[in-house]
Backbone of each chain as ProteinMPNN parsed JSONL, in Angstrom:
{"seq_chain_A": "XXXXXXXXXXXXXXXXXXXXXXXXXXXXXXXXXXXXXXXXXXXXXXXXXXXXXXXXXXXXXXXXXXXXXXXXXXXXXXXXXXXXXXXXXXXXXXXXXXXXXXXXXXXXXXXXXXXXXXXXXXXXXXXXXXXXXXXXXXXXXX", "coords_chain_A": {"N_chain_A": [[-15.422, 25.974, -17.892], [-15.621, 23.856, -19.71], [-13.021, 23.006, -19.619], [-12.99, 22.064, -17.104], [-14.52, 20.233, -16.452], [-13.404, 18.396, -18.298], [-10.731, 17.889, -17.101], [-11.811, 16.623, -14.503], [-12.694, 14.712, -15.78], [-10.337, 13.496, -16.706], [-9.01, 12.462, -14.429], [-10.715, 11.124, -13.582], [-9.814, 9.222, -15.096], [-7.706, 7.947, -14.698], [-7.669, 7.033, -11.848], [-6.91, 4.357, -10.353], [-7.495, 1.367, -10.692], [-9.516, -1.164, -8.621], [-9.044, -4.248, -9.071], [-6.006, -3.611, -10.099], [-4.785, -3.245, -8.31], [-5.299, -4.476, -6.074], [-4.561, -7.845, -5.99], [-1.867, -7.661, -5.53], [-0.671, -6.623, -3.629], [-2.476, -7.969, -1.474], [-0.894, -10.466, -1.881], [1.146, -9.394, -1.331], [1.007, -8.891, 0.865], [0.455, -11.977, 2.375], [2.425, -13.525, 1.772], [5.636, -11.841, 2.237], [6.972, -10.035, 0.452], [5.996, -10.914, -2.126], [3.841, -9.331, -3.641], [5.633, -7.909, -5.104], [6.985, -9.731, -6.609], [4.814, -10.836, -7.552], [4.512, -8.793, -9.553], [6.633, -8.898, -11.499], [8.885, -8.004, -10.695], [11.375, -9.23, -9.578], [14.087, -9.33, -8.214], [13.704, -7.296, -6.032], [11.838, -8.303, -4.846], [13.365, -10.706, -3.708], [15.136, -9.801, -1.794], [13.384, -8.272, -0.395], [11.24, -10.327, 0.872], [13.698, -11.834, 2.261], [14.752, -9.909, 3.625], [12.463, -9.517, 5.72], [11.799, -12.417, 6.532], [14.288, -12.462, 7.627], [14.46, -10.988, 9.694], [12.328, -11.66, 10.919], [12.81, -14.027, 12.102], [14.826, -13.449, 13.93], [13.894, -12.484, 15.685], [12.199, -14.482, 16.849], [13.899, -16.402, 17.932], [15.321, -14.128, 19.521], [12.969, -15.228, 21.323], [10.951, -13.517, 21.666], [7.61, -11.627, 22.043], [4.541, -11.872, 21.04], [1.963, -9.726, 20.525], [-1.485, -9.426, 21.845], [-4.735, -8.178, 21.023], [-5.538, -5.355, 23.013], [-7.371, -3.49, 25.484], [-8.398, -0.707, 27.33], [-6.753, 1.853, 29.207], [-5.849, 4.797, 27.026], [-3.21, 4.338, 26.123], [-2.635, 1.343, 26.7], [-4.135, 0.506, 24.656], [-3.091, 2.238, 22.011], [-0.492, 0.318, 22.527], [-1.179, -2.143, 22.485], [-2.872, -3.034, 20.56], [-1.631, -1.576, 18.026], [0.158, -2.967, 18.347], [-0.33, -5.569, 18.199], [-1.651, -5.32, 15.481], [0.367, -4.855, 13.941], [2.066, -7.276, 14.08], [0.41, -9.13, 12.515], [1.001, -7.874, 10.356], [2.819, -9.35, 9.598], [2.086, -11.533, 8.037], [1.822, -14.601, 6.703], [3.984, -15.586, 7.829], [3.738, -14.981, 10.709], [0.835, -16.044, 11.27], [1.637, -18.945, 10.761], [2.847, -19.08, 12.653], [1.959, -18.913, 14.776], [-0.055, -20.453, 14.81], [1.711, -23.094, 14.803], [2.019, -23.348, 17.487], [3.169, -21.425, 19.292], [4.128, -19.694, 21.297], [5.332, -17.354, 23.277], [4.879, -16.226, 26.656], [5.519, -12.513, 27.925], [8.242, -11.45, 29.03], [10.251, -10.081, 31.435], [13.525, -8.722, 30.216], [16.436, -8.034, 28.376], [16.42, -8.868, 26.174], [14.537, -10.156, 25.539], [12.587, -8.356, 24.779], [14.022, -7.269, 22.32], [13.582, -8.341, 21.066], [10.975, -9.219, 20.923], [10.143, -6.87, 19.668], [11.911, -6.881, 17.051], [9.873, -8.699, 15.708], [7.601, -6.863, 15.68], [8.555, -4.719, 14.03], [9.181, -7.128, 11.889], [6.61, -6.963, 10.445], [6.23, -4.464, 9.908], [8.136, -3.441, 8.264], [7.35, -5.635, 6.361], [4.985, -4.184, 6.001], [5.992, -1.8, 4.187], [6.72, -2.869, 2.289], [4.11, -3.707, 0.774], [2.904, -1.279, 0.585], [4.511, -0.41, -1.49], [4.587, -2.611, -3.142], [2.033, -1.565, -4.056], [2.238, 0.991, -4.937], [3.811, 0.303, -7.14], [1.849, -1.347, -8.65], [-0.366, 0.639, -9.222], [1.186, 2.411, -11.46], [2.736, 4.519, -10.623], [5.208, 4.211, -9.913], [7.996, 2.756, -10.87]], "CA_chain_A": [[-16.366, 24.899, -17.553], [-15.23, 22.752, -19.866], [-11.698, 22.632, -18.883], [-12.83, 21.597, -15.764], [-15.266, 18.464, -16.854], [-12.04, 17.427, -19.039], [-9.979, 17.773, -16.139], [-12.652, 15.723, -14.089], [-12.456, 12.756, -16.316], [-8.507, 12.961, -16.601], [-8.887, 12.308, -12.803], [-11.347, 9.845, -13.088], [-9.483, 7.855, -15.845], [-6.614, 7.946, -13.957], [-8.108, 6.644, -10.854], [-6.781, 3.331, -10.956], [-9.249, 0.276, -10.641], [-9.076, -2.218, -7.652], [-8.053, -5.235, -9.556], [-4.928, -3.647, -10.418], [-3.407, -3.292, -7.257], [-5.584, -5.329, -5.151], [-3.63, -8.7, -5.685], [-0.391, -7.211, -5.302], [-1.033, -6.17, -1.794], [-2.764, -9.089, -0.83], [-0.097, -11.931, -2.197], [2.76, -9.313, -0.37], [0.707, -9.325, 2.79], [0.301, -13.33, 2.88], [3.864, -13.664, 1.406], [6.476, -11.192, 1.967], [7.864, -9.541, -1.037], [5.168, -11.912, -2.899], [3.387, -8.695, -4.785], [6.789, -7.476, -6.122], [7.15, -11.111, -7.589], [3.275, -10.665, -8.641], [4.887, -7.9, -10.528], [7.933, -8.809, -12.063], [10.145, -7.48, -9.459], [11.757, -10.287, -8.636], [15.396, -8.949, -7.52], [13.27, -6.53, -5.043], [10.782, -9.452, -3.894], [13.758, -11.235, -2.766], [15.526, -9.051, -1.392], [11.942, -8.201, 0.963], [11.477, -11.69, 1.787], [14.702, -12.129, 2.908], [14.761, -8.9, 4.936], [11.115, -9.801, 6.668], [12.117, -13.153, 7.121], [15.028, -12.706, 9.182], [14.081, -9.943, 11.153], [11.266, -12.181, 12.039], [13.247, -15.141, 13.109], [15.724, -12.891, 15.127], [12.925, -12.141, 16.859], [11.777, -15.467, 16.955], [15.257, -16.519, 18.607], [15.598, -14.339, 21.266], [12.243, -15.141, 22.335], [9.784, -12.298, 21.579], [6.757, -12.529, 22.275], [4.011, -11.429, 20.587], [0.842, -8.78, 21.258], [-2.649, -9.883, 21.417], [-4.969, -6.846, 21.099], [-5.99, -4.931, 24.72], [-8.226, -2.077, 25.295], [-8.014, -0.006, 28.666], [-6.337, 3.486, 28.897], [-5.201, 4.758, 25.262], [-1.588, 3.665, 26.142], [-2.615, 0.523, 26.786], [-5.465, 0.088, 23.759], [-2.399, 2.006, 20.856], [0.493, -0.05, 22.311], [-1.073, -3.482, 22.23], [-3.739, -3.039, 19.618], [-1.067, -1.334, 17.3], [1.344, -4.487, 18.269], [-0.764, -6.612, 17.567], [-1.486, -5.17, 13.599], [2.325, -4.974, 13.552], [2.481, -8.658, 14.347], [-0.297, -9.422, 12.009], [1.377, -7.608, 8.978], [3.718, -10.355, 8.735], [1.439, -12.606, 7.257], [1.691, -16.025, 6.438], [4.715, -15.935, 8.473], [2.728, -15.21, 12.492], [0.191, -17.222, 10.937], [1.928, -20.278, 10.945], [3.816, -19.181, 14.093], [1.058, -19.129, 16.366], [-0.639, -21.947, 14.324], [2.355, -24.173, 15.301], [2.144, -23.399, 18.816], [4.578, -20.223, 19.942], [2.968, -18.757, 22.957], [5.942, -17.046, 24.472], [5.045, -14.857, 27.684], [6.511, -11.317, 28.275], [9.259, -12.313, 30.05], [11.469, -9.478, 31.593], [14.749, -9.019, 29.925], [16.39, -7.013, 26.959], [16.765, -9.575, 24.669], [12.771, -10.557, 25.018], [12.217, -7.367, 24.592], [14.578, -6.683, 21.485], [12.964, -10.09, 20.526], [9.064, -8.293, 20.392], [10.46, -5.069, 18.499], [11.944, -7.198, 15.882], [9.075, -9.257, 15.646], [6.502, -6.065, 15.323], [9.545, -4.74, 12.952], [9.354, -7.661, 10.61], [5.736, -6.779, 10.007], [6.199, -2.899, 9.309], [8.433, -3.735, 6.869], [6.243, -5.786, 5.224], [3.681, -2.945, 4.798], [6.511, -0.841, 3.43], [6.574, -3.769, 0.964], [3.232, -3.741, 0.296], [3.058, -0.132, -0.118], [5.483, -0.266, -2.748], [3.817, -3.018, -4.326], [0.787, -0.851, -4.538], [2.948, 2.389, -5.947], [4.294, -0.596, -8.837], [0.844, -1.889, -9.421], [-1.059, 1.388, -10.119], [1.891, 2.762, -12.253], [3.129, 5.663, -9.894], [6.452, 3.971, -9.737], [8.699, 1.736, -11.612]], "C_chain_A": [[-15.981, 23.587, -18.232], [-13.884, 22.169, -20.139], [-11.646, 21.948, -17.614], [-13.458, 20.187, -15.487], [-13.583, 17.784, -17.412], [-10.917, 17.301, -17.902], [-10.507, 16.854, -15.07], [-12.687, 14.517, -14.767], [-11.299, 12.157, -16.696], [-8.43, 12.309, -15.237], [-8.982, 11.057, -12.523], [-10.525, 8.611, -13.976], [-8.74, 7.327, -14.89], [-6.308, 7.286, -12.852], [-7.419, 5.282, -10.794], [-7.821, 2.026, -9.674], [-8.274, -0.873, -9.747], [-8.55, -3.195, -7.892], [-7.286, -5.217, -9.957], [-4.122, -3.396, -9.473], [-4.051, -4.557, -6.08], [-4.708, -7.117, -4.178], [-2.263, -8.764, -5.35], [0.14, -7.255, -4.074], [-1.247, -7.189, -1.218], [-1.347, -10.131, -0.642], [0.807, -10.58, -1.047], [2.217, -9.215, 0.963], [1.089, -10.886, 3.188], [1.762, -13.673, 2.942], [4.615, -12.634, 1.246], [7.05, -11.246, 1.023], [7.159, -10.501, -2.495], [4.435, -10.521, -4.22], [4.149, -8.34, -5.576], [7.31, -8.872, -6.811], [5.822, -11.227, -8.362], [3.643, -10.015, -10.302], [5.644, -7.522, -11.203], [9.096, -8.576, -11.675], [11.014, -8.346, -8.527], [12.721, -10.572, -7.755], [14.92, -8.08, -5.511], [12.586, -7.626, -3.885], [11.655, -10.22, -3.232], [13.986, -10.833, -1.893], [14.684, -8.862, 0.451], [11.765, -9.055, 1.632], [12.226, -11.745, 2.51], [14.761, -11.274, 4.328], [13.501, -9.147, 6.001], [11.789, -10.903, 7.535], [13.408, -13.219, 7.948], [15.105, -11.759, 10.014], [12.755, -10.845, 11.58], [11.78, -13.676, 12.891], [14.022, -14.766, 13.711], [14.693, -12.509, 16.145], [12.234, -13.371, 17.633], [12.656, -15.778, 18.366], [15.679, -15.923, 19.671], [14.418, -14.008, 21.827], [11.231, -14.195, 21.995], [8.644, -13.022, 21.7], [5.609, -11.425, 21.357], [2.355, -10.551, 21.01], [-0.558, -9.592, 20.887], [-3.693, -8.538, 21.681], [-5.635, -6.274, 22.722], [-6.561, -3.731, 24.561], [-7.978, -2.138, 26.591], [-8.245, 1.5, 28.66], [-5.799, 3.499, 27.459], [-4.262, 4.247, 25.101], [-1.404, 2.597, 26.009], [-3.129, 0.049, 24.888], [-4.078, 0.358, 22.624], [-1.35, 1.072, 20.966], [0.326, -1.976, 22.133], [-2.071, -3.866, 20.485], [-2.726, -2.636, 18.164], [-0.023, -2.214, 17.224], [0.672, -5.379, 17.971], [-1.522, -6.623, 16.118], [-0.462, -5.15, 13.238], [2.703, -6.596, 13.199], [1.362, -9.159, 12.637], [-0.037, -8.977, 9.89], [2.438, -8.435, 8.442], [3.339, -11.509, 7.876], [1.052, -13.905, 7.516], [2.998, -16.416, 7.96], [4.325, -15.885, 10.548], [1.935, -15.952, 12.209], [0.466, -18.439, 11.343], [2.64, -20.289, 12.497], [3.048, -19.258, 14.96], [-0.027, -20.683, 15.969], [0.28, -23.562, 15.234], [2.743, -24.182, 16.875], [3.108, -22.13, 19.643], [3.857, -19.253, 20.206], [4.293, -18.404, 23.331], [5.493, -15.764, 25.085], [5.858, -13.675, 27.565], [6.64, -11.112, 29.28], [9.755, -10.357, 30.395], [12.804, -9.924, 30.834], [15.366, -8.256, 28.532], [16.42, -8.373, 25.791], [15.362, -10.063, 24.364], [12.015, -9.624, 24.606], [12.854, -6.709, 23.203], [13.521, -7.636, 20.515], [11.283, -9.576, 19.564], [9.293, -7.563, 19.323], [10.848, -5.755, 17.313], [10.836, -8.251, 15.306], [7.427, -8.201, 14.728], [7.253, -5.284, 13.958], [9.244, -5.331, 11.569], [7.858, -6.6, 9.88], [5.688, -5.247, 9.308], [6.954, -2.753, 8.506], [7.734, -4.116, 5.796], [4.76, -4.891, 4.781], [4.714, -2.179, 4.21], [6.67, -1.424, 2.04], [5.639, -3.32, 0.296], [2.447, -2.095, -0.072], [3.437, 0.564, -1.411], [4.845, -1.339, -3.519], [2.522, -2.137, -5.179], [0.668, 0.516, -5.522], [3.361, 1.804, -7.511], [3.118, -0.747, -9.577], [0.001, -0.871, -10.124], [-0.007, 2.404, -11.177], [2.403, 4.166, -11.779], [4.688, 5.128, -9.911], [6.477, 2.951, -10.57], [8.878, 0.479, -11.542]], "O_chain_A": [[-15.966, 22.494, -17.667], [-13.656, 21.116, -20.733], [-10.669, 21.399, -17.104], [-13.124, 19.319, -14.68], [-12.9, 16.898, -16.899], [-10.178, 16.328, -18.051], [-9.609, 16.16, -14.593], [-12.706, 13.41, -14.23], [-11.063, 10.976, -16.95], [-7.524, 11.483, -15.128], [-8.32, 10.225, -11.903], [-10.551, 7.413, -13.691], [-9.076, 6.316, -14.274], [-5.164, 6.908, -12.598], [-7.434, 5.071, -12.006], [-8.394, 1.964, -8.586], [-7.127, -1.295, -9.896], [-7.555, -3.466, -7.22], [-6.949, -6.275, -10.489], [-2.903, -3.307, -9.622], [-3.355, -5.334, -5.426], [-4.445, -7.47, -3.029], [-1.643, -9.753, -4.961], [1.148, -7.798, -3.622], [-0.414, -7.578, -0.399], [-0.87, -10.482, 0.437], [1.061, -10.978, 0.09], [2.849, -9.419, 2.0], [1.864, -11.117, 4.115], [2.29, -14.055, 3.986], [4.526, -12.173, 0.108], [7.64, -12.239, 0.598], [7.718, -10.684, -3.577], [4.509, -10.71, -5.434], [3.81, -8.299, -6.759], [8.196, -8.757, -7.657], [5.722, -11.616, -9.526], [3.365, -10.344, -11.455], [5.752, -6.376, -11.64], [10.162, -8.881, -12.209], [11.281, -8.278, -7.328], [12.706, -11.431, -6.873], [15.451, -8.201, -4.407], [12.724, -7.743, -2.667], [11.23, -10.649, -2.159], [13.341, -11.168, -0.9], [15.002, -9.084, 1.619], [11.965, -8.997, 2.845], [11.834, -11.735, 3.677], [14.798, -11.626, 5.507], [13.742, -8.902, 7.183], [12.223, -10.754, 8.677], [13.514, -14.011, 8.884], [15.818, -11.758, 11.017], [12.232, -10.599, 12.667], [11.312, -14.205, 13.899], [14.39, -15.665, 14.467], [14.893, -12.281, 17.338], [11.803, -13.292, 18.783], [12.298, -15.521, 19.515], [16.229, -16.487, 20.617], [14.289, -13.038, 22.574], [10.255, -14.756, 22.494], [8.427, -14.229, 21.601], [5.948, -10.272, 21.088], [1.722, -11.034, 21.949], [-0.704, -10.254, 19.86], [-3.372, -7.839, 22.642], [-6.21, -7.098, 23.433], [-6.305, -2.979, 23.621], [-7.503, -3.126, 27.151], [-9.22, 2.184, 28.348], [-5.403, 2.515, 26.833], [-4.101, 3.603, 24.065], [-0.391, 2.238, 25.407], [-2.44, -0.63, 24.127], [-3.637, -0.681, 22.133], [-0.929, 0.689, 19.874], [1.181, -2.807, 21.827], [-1.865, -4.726, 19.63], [-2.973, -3.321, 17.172], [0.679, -2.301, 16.216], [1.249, -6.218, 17.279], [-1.943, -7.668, 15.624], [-0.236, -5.452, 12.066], [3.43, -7.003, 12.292], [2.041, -9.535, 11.682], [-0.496, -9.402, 8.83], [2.91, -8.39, 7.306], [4.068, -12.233, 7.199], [0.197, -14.293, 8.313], [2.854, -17.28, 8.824], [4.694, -16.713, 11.38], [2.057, -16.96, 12.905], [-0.241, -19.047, 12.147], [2.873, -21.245, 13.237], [3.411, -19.703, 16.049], [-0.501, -21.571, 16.678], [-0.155, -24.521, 15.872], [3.611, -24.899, 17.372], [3.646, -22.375, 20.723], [3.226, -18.352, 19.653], [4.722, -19.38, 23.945], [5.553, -14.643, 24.58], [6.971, -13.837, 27.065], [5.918, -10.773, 30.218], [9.534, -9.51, 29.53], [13.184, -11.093, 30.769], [14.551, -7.946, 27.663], [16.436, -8.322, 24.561], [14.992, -10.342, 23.224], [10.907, -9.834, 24.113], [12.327, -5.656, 22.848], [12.92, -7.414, 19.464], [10.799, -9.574, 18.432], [8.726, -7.623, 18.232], [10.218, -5.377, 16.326], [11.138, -8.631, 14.175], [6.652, -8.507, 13.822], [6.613, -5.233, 12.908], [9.087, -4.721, 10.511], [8.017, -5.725, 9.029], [5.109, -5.03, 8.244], [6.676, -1.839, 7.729], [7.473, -3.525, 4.749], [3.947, -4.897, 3.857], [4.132, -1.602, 3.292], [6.738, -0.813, 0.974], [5.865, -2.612, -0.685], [1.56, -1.933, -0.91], [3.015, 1.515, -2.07], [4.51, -1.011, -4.657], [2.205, -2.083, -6.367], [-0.172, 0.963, -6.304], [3.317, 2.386, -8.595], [3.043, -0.464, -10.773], [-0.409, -1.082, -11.265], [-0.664, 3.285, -11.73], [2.479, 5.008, -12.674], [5.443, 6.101, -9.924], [5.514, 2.315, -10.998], [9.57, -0.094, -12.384]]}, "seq_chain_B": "XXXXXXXXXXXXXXXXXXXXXXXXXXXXXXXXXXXXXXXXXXXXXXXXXXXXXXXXXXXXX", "coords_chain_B": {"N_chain_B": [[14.336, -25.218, 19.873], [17.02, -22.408, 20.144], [17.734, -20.404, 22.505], [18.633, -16.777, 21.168], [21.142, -14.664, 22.534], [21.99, -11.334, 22.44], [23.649, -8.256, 22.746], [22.761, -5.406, 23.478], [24.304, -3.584, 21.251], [24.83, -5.348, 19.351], [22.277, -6.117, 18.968], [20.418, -3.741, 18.585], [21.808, -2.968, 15.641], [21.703, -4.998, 13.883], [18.977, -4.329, 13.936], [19.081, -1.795, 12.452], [19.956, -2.237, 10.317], [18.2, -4.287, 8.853], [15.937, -2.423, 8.566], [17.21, -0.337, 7.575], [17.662, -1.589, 4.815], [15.055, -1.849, 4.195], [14.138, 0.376, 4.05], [15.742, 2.186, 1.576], [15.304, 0.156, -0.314], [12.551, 0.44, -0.876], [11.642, 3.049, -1.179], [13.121, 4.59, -2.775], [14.058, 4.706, -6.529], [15.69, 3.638, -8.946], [19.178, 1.442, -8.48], [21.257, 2.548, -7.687], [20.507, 5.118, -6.381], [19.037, 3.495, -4.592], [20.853, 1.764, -2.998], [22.658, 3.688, -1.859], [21.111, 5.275, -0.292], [19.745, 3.569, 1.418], [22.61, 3.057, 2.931], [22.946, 5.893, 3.603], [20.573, 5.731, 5.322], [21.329, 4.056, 6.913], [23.731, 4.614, 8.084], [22.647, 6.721, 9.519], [21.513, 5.854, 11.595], [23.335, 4.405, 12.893], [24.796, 6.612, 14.004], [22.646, 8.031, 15.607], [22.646, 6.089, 17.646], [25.423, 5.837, 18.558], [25.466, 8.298, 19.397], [22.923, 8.781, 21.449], [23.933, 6.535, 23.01], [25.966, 7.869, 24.339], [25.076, 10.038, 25.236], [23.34, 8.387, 27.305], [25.283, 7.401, 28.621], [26.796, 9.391, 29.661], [25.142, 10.805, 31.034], [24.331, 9.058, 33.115], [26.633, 9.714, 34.741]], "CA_chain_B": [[14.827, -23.658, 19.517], [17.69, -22.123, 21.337], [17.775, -18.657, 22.656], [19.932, -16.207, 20.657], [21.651, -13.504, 22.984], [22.273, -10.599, 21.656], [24.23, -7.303, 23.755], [22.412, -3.846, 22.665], [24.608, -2.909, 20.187], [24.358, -6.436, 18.007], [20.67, -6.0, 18.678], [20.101, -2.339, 17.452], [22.924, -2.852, 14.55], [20.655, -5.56, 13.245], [17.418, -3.62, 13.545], [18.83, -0.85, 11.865], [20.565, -3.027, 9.072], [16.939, -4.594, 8.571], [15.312, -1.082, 8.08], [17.87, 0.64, 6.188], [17.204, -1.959, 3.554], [13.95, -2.102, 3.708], [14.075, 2.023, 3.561], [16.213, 1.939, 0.476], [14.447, -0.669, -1.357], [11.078, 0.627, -1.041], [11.735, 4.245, -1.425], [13.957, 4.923, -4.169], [13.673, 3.753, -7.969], [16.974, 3.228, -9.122], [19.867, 0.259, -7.974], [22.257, 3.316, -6.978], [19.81, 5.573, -5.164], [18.722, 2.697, -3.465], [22.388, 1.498, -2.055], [22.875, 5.669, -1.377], [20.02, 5.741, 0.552], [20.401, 2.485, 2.327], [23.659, 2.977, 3.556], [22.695, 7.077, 4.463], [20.041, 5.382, 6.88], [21.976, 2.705, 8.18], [24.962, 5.863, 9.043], [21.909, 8.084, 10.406], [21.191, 4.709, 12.86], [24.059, 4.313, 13.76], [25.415, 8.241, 14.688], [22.273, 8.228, 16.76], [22.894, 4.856, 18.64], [26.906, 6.006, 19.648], [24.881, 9.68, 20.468], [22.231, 8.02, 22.625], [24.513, 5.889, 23.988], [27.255, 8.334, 25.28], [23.984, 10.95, 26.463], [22.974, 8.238, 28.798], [26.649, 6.991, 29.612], [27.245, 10.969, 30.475], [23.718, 11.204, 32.275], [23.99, 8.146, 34.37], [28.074, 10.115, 35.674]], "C_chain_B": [[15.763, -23.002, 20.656], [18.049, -20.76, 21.146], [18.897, -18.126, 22.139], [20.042, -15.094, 22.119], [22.444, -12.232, 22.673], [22.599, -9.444, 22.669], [23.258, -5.784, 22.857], [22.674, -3.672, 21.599], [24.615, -4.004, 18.848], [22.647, -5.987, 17.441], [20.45, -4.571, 17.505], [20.559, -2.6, 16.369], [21.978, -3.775, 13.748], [19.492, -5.016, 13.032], [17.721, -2.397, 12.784], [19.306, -1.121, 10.751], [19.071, -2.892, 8.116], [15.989, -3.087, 7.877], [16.112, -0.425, 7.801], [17.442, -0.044, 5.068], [16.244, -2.285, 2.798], [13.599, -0.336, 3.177], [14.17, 2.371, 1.978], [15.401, 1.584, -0.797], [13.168, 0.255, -1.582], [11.226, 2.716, -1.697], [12.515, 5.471, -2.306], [13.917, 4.314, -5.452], [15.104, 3.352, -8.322], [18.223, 2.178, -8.422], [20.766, 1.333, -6.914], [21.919, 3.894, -5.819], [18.995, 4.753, -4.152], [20.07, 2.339, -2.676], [22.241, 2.893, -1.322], [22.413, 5.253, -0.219], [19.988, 5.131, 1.65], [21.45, 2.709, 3.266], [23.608, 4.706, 4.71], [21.761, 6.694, 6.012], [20.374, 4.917, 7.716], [23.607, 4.065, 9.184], [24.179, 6.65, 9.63], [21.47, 7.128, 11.576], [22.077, 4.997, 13.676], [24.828, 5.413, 14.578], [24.266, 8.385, 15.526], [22.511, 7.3, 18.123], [23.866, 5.112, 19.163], [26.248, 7.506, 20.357], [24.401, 9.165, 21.733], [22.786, 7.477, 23.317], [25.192, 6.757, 25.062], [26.448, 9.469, 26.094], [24.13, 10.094, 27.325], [24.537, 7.863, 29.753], [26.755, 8.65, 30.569], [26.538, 11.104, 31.651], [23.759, 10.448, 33.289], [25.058, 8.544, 35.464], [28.646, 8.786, 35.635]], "O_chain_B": [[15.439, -23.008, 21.843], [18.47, -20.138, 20.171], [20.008, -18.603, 22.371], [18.995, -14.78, 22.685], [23.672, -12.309, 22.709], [21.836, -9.495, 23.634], [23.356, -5.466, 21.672], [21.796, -3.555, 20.745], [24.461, -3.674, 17.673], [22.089, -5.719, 16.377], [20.37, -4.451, 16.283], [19.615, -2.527, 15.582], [21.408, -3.191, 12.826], [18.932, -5.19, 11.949], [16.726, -1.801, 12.373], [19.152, -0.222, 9.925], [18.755, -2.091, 7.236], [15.533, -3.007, 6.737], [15.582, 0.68, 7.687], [16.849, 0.621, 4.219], [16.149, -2.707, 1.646], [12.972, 0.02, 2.18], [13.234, 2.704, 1.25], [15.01, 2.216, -1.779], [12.993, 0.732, -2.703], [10.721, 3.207, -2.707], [12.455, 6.697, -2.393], [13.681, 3.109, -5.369], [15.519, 2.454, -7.59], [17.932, 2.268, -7.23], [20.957, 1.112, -5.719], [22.391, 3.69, -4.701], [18.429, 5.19, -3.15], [20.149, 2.827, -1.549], [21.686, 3.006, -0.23], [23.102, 4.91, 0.742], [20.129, 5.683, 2.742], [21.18, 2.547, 4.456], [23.961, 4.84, 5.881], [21.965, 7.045, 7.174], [20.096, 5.026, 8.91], [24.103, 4.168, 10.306], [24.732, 7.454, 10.38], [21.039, 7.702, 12.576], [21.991, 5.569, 14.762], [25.395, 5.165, 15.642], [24.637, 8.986, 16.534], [22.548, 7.685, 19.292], [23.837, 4.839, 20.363], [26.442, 7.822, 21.531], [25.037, 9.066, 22.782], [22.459, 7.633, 24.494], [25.113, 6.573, 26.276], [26.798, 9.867, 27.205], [24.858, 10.4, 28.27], [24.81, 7.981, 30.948], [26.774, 8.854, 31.783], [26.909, 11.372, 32.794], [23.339, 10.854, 34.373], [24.95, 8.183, 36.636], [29.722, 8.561, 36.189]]}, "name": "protein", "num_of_chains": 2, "seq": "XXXXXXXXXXXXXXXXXXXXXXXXXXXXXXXXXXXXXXXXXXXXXXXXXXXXXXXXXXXXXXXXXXXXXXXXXXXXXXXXXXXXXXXXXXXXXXXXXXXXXXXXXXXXXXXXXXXXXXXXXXXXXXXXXXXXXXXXXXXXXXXXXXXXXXXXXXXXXXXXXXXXXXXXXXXXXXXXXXXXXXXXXXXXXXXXXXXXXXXXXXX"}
């Protein structure tokens, strides 16, 4: 019984508390590779940046276009609704891209189409970022 | 802004560049087992991309 309370509040210490990963996550959502610079990681944070940002301007470049969310049949509802949180995990960076005007249609063609994928791409990177910021910040990783 | 054009195999080769190193990075602790790892994904990309390719070359006759 009371191996099992003491084991219950190893748990709970352990738990780790929202304001230690919270900002981590956030800054690498807004800014790619921004929580691993939160967190000292600054070789990694470039590194992320770098990799987001130019998988999102190759996508930019040939054209992609980006998802806005759609409901329907399920096919329809996971492939636009889940493209358009893909798009949305890039941050600061779709932010400003649809801020400054970049409406492109889905055009026929492979390269508008490679264009989207690296576009929804950049963004799923950046949660693998921000994943990993979140493994740095509560002390599960290095 | 002027359209890049890119043939399949630039395209893929870049998308799987991009996510090997984001693989790597994120999923290994160390400088080494991150390269390793990196470079294992970016060779498990690309042995499926010449597979895939030469299935459909075969399939299409």
């Amino acid at each position: 019984m009371a191996e099992k309370h003491e084991q219950k509040e190893k748990g709970q210490a352990a738990k780790p508390t929202v304001t230690a990963w919270l900002p981590a996550v956030l800054v690498g959502w807004i800014l790619p590779g921004g929580g691993h610079f939160l967190l000292k990681r600054k070789g990694r944070a470039a590194i992320l940046f770098a990799t987001v940002l130019l998988c999102f301007l190759f996508g930019l470049l040939m054209r992609g276009a980006f998802f806005s969310p759609q409901t329907g049949d399920l096919f329809t509802t996971v492939i636009y609704c889940g493209g358009f949180l893909g798009n949305l995990a890039s941050g600061m960076l779709y932010l400003l891209t649809t801020w400054m005007g970049y409406a492109q249609p889905d055009v026929a063609g492979h390269v508008h189409d490679y264009g989207t994928k690296f576009l929804v791409a950049a963004g799923l990177i950046n949660v693998l970022a921000m994943v990993d910021a979140y493994e740095i910040a509560i002390g599960k990783k290095s | 802004m002027p359209k890049m054009n890119l043939t399949h195999f630039e395209a893929s080769l870049l998308f799987a560049l991009f996510i090997s190193v984001a693989m790597g990075l994120t999923t290994k602790k160390s400088a080494r087992d991150q390269l390793m790892y990196g470079l294992y994904c970016l060779g498990c990309f690309l042995a499926t991309l010449v597979g895939l390719s030469w299935l459909m070359k075969l399939g299409h006759g």
